[in-house]
C-alpha positions in Angstrom: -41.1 75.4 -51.5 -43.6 77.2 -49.5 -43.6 80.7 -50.1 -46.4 83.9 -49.9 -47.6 84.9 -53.8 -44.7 86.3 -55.6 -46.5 90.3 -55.9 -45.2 93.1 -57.9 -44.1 96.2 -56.5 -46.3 98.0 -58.7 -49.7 95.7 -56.9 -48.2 96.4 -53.6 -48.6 99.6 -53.7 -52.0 99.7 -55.2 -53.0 97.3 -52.6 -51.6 99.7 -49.6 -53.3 102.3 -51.2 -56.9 100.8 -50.2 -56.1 101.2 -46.8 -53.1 103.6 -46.4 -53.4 107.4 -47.7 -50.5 109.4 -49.1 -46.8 108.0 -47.9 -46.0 106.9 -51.5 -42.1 106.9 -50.9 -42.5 104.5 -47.7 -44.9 101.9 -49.7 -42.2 102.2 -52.7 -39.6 100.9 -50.1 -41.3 98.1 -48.5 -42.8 97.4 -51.7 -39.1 96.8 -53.1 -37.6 94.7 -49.9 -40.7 92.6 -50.4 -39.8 92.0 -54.1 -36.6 91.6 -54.0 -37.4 88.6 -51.5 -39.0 86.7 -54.1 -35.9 87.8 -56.4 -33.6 86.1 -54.0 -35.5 82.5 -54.4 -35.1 82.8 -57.8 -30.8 82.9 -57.5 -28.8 80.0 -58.1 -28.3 78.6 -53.9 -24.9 79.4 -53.6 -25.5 82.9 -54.4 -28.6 83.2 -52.8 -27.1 82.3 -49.8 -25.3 86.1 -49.8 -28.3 88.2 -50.6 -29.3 89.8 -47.5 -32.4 91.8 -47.0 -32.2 95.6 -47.4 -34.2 96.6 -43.4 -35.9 99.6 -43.6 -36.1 102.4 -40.6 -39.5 104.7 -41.3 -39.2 108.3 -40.1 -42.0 110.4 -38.9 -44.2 110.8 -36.2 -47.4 109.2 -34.7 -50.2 108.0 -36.5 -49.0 108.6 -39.9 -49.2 105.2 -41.2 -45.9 103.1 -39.8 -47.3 100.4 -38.4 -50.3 100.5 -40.7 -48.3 99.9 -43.5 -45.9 97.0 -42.0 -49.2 95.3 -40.7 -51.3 95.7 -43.7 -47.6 94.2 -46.0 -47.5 91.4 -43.7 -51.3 90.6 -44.4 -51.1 90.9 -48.3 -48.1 88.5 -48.7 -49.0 85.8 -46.4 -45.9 86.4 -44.3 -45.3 86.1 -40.5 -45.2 89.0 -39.0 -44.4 90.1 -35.5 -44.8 93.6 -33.4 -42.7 94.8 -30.7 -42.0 98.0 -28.8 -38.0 98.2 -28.8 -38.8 99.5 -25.5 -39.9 96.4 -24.1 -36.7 94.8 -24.1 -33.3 94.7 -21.5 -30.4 93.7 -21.2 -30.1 90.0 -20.5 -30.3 89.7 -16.4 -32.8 92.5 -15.8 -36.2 93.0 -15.5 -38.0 92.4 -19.2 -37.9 90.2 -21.9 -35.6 88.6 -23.7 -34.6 89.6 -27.1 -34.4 86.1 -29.1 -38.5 86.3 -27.8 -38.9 88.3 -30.9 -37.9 85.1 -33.0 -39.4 82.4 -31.2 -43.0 84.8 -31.3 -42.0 85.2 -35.1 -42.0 81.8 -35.6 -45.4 81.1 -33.9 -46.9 83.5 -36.1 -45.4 81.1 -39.3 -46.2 78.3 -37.5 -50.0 79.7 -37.6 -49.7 80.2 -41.7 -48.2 76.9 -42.0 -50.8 74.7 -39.4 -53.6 76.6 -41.5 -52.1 75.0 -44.9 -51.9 71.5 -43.7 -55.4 71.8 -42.0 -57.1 72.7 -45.5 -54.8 69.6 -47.4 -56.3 67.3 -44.8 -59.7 69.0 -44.3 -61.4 66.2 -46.3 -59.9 63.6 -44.4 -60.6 64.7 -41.0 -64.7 65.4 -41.8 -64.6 61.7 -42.9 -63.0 60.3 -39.9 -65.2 63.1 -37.9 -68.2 61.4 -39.5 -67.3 57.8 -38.5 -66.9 59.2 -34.8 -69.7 60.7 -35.0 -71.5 57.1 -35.7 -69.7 55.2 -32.9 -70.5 57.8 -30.7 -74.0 57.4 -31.7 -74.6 54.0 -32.3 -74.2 52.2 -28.7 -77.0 54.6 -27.7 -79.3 54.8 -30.5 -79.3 51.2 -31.8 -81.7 49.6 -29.4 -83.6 52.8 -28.7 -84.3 53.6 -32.8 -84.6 50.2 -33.8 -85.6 47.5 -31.6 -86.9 45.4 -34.7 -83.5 44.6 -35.1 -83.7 43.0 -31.7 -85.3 39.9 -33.6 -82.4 39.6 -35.9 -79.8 36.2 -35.0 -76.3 38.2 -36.7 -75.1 41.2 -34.3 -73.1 42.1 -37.1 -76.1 42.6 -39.7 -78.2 44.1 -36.9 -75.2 46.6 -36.5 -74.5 47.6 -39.9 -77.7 47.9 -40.5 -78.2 50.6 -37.8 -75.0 52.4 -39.1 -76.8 52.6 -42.9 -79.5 54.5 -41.0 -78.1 56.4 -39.0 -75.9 57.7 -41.6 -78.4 59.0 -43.9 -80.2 60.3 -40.4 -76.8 62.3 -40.3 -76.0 63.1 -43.5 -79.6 64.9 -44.0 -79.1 66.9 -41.1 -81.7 65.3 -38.9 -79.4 64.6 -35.8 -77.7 67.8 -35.1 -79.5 68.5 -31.8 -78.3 64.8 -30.6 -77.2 65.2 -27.8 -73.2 62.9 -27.9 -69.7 62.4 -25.4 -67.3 63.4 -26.5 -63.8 63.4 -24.8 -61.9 66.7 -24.8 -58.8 67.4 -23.4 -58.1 68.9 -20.2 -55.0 71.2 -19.3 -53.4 70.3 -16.0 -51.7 73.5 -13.8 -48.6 73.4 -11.7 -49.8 75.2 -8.5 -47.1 77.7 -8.9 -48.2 79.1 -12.2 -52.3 78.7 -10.9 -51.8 83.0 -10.3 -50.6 83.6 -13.8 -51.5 80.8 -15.8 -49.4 79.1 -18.3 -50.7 80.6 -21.1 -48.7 84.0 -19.5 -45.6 82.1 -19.9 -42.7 82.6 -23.1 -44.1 80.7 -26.1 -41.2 77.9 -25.3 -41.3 78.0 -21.7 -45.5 77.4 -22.2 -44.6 74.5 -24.2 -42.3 72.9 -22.4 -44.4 72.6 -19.2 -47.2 71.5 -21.4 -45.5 68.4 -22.7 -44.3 67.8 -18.9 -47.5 67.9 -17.5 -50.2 65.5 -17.5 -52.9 66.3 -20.5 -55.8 64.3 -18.7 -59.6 64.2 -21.0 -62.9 65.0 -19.6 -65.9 63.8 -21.0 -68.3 66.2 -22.2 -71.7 66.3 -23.6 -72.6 68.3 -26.3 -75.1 68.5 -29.7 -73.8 66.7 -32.6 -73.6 70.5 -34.0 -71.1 71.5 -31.8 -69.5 68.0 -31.3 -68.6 68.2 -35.4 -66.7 71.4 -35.0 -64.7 70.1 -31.4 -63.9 66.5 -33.3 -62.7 68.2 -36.8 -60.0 70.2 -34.4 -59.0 66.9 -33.0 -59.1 64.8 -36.5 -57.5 67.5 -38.3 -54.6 67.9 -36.1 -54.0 64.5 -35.6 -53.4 64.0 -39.3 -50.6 67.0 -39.5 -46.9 65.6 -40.0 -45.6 67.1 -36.7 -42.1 67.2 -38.3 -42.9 68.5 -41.9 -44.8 71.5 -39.7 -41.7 72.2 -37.8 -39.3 72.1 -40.9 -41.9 74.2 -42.9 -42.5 76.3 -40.0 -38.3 77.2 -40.2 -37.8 77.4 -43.9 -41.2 80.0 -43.5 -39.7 82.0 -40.6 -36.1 82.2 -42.2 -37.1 83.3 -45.8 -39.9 85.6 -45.5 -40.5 86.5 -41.8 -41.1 90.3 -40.8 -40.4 92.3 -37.5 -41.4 95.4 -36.9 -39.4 97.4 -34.5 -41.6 100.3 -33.2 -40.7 103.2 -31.2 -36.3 102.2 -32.0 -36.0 106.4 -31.1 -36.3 105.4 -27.8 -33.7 103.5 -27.5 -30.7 106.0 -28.8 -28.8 108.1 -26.7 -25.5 108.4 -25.5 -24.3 105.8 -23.2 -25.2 105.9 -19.7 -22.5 107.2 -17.2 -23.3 105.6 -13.9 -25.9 102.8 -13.3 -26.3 99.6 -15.3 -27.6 100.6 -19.1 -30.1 98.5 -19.4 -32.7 100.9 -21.7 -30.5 102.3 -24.1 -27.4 101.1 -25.3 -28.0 98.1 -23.8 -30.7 97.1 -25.8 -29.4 98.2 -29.0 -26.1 95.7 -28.3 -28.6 93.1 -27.8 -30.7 93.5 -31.0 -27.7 93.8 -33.5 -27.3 89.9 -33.4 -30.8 88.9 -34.1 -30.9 92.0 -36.8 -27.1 90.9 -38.4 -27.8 87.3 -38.3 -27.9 84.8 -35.6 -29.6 81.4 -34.7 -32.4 81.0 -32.2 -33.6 78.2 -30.7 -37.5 77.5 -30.7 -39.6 75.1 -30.6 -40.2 74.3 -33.9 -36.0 74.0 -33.9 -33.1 76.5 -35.2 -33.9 80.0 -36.8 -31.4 81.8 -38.8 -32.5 85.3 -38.7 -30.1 86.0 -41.8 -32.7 86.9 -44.4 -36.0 87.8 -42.0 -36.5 91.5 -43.3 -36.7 94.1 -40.4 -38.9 97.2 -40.1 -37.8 99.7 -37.8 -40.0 102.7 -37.0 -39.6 106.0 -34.8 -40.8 109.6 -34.4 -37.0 110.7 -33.9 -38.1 113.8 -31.9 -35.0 114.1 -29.5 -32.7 111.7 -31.6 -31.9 110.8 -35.1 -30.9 107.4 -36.5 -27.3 108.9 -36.4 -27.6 108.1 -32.5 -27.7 104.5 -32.7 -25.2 102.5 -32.4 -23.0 102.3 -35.7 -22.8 98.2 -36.3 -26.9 98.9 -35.7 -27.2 101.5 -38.5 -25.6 99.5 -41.2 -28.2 96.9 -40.6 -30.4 99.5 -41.7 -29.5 100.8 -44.4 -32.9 102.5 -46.1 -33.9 105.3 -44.2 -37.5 106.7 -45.7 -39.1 110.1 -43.8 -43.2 110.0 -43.7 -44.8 113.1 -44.0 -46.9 115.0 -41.5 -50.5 114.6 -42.7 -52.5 117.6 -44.0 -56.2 118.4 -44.0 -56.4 117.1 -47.4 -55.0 113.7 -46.2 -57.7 113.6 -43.4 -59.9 114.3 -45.9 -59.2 111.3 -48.0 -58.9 109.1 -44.8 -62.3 109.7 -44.1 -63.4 108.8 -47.6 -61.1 107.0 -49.6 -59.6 104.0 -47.8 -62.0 100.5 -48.1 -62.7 100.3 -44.5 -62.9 104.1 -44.2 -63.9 105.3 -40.4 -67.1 107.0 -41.9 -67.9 104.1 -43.2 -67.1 101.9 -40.4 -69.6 103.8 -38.1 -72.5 103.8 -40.6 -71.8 100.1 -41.2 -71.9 99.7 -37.1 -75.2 101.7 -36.3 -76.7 99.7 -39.6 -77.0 97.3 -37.4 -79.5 99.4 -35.4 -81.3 100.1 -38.6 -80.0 103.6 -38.4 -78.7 105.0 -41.7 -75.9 107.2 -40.4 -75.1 109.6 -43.9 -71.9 111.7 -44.0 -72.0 114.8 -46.2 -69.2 116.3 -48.0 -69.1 119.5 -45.9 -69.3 117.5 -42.9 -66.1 115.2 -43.5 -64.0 118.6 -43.9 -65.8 120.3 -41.1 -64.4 116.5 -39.1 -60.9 117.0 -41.1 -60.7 120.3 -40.2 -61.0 120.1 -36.5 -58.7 117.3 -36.3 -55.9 118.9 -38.2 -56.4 122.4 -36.1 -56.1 119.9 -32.8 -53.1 118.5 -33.8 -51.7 121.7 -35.3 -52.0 123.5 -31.9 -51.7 120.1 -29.3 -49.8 116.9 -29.7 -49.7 115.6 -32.9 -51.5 112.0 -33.0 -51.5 111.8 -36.7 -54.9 109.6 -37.8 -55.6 108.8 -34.5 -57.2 112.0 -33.5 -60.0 111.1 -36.1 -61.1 108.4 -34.1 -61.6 110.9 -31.2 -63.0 113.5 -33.0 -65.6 111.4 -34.8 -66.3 109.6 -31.6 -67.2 112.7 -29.7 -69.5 113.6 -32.5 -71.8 110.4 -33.4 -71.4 109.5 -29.0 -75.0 110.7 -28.6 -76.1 108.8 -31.7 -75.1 105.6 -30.2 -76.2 105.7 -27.1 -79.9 106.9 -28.8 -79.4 104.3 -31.3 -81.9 101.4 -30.4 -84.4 104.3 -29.5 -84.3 106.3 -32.2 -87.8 107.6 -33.6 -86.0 109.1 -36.6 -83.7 106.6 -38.4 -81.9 108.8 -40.9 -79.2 111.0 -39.8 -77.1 113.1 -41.4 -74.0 114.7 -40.5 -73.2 117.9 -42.1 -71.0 120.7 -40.9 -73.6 122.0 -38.7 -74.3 119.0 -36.9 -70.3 118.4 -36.1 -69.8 122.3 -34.9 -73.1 121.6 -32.8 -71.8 118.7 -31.2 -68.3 120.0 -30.6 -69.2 124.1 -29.9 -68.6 123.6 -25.9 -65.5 121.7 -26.9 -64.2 124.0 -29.3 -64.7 127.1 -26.9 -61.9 125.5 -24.2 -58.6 126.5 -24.3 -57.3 123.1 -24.0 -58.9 121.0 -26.3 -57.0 118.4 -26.2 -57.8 117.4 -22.9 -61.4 116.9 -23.7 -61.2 115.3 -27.2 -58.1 113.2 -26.3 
């Protein structure tokens, strides 16, 4: 069965924790559902059959770490995982998309997991086959040009495998990569009436559906045998995939360990609308509770019962609480977990302690400059610090006002980069109270660091 690496909850956590700071009770929870997914396989199939996911609603406002830690879950398991604003979505008949969408964009994300494990089972294959295309592409060209001593030879058939021995080892040692080959790549006809949009702007299905309709005429195209390897592997590789054992393992993917996160579900409570049609509130709600209770969708890669894909919902909850949704919706959540608002400590340890801190991402991006951006101790609480006072007295962004913070600080740095006389900088609390003392001085900061 194909399945993501069965991880304790106890690793799951300790892996959020490289990226994530603080929210311990949230990473517990998804830690759990994700667990208890492997659990299920394990029960007998008439039992398994019964065990429905426990979907989670997180609490707690922006840039605290909801997404973050759905996105980073999805990552470490090897599950499909799919984004969407509840917001997004109508009723059925208005203007918007379509909730089963959701699914079908679900299972293109397995179907990318799945296409990725079939190309590296018939990897070897394909960079043989790739190498014998390589030498017929070569070989009408090159024989008579490379070796016209063969001319004199009376067998065609000696004089041609003879050309292939040589041109093989010319390839295999790397001596024909600038080779200059045809090769035929395939070319996607446009209905007129998309030519504005494009198909690729289309729903997953309806994209493929006009791509199996319409003609799929080739091109020839010359290119160096460098480049030619990597466009011919694509073809090889794909041609070798069992169409129908990546649909069915597509499914089975989709259906037992697929995640959706639901952001922004607040926005969608309320009290039923009075007059007008209710296409943001209720409406959407009654629309998601059969995809979220269980349901099939069509895609495709065929059927998807959403049964036992685990949902993630996620919400500031400002004006409503996740009383306000509708009640069938509510028992389909049934773990509620609140995430804390972050504290100056917590930016503190964002700006130090994850692996792809933002401290570090900036001295690893003007590195490349051969400027040695250095952030001192004092300086990282004298960043913390402002942030935290921004968001205490302006709207909270959580983590995200870090990245405006410590943008408005290093800007000159970056622009001065290339040209700097003096490679080592150092920012201390001076230099961030320098950089930000016209800022700090306005009475509406937000408007200048947001």
């Amino acid at each position: 069965m194909l399945a993501p690496p069965a991880w304790t909850p106890r690793q799951i956590v300790t892996e959020l924790d490289k990226y994530i700071v603080g929210q311990h009770a949230a990473k517990r929870a998804v830690a759990i559902a994700i667990r208890n997914r492997w659990r299920r396989q394990q029960l007998p199939p008439d039992l398994r059959k019964d065990v429905t996911p426990k979907n989670i609603i997180l609490i707690g406002p922006t840039g605290v770490g909801k997404t973050e830690i759905a996105r980073r879950l999805a990552q470490l398991v090897g599950a499909p995982f799919v984004k969407v604003e509840a917001t997004r979505f109508t009723e059925v008949g208005y203007v918007g998309r379509d909730v089963e969408s959701i699914i079908r964009d679900l299972a293109e994300a397995g179907a990318v997991i799945v296409r990725q494990q079939m190309h590296a089972q018939v990897r070897e294959q394909a960079q043989k086959r790739v190498r014998e295309k390589l030498l017929d592409l070569l070989l009408p060209s090159s024989r008579r040009e490379e070796y016209p001593e063969e001319a004199e030879e009376t067998t065609p058939r000696r004089r041609i495998s003879r050309s292939r021995e040589k041109l093989a080892a010319q390839l295999d040692a790397g001596l024909l990569e600038d080779r200059i080959v045809t090769v035929e790549v395939p070319k996607k006809a446009e209905m007129p009436i998309f030519a504005a949009v494009g198909i690729d702007n289309l729903d997953s299905d309806l994209r493929h559906l006009f791509e199996q309709v319409l003609p799929r005429n080739t091109v020839s195209q010359d290119m160096p045998i460098r480049e030619a390897r990597k466009v011919l592997l694509e073809q090889e590789t794909e041609a070798l995939i069992d169409r129908a054992a990546l649909a069915e393992r597509t499914v089975e993917l989709v259906e037992n360990h697929g995640i959706v996160f639901l952001d922004e579900i607040d926005k969608i409570c309320g009290p039923q609308s009075s007059h007008g049609p209710d296409v943001s509130r209720q409406g959407v709600q009654r629309d998601l509770l059969p995809i979220v209770e269980g349901t099939t969708v069509n895609s495709k890669y065929g059927p998807i019962r959403t049964d036992h894909i685990l949902f993630v919902a996620a919400g500031a909850f400002h004006t409503a609480k996740p009383s306000d949704l509708m009640p069938e919706l509510q028992g389909r959540f049934p773990i509620r977990v609140e995430l804390s608002d972050l504290s100056r400590e917590d930016f503190v340890r964002i700006l130090t302690e994850p692996k792809h801190a933002l401290t570090r991402q900036y001295a690893e991006l003007l590195r490349t400059e051969g400027v040695d951006l250095t952030f001192t101790p004092d300086g990282i609480e004298a960043l913390a610090d402002i942030a935290y006072q921004v968001n205490r007295t302006h709207q909270n962004i959580g983590a995200r006002r870090l990245h405006t913070v410590l943008e408005k600080v290093v800007e000159d740095i970056s622009f001065e980069a290339p040209d700097l006389p003096d490679k080592q900088v150092v920012i201390d609390a001076a230099f961030v109270h320098r950089r930000l003392a016209d800022i700090l001085q306005r009475e509406d900061l937000s408007k200048y660091i947001l």
